[in-house]
C-alpha positions in Angstrom: 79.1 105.1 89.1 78.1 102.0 87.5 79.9 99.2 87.5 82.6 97.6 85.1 85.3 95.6 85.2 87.0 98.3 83.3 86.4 100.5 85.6 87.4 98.4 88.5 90.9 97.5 86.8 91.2 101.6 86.8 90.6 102.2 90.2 92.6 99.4 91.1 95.8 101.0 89.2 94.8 104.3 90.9 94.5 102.5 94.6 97.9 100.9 93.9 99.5 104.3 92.9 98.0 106.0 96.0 96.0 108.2 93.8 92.7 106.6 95.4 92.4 105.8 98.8 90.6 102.7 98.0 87.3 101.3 96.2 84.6 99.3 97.2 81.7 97.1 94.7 78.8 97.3 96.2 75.5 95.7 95.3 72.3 97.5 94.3 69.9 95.1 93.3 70.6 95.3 89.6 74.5 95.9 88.3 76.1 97.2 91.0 77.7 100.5 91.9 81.6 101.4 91.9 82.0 103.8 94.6 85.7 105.8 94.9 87.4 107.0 98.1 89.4 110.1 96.9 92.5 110.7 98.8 93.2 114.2 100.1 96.8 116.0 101.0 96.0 118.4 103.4 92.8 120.2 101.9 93.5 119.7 98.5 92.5 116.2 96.6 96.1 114.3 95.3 94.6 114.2 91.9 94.7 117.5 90.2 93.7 116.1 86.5 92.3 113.1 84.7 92.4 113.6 81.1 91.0 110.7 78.6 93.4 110.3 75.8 91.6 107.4 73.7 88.3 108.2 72.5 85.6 105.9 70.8 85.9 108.2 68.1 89.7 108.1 67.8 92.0 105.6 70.2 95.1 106.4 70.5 97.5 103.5 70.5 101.6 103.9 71.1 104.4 101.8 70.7 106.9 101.0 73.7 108.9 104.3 72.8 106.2 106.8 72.3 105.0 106.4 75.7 104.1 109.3 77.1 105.8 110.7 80.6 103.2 112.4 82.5 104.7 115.7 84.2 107.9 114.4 83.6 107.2 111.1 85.9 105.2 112.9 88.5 102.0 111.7 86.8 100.9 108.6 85.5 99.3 107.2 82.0 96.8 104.5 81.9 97.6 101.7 78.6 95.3 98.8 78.0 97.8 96.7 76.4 97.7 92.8 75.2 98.5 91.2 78.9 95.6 94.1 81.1 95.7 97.3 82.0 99.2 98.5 83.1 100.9 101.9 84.3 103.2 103.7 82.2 106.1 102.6 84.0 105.3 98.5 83.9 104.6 98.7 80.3 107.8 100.2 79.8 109.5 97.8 82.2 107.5 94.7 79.8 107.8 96.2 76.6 104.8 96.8 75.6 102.9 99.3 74.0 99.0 99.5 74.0 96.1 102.0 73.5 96.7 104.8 75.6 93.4 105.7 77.8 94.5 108.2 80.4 96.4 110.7 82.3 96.3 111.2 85.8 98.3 113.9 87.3 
């Protein structure tokens, strides 16, 4: 996929949650590509669903307390809040709330 630093800040949160196996930037010529190594358990890839909460049409932003648990902590939501992008869990832990991009489960 093309690349952005976005994107990269995602896959990095996924890499670190051992949702990814890891990421690589490589270099086309002209923007560069993002390329993803899924992980797998057994047969079946560790990432069942990826839903995109926030929109361009509608964002969805959440205080510290309406943070969504993802499959009752199993999961994990993706906020883009004042200090990066940061994990359900460290947003709680820094108290912050932010707009609410994704859930990965």
């Amino acid at each position: 996929m093309p690349v952005s630093k976005l994107k990269v800040e995602i896959a990095r949160l996924l890499r670190d949650n051992h949702y990814v196996q890891d990421y690589k930037v490589l270099d086309d010529g002209r923007f560069g590509v993002l390329r993803l190594y899924l992980r797998y358990h057994g047969e079946t890839p560790v990432i069942r669903e990826m839903r995109r909460v926030s929109t361009p049409g509608l964002r969805r932003y959440v205080k510290v307390r309406e943070i969504p648990r993802v499959r009752n902590g199993l999961g994990m939501a993706i906020l883009s809040t004042p200090r990066g992008l940061m994990t359900d869990r460290d947003a709680r832990t820094a108290h912050m709330g932010g707009e609410l991009l994704a859930m990965v489960w």
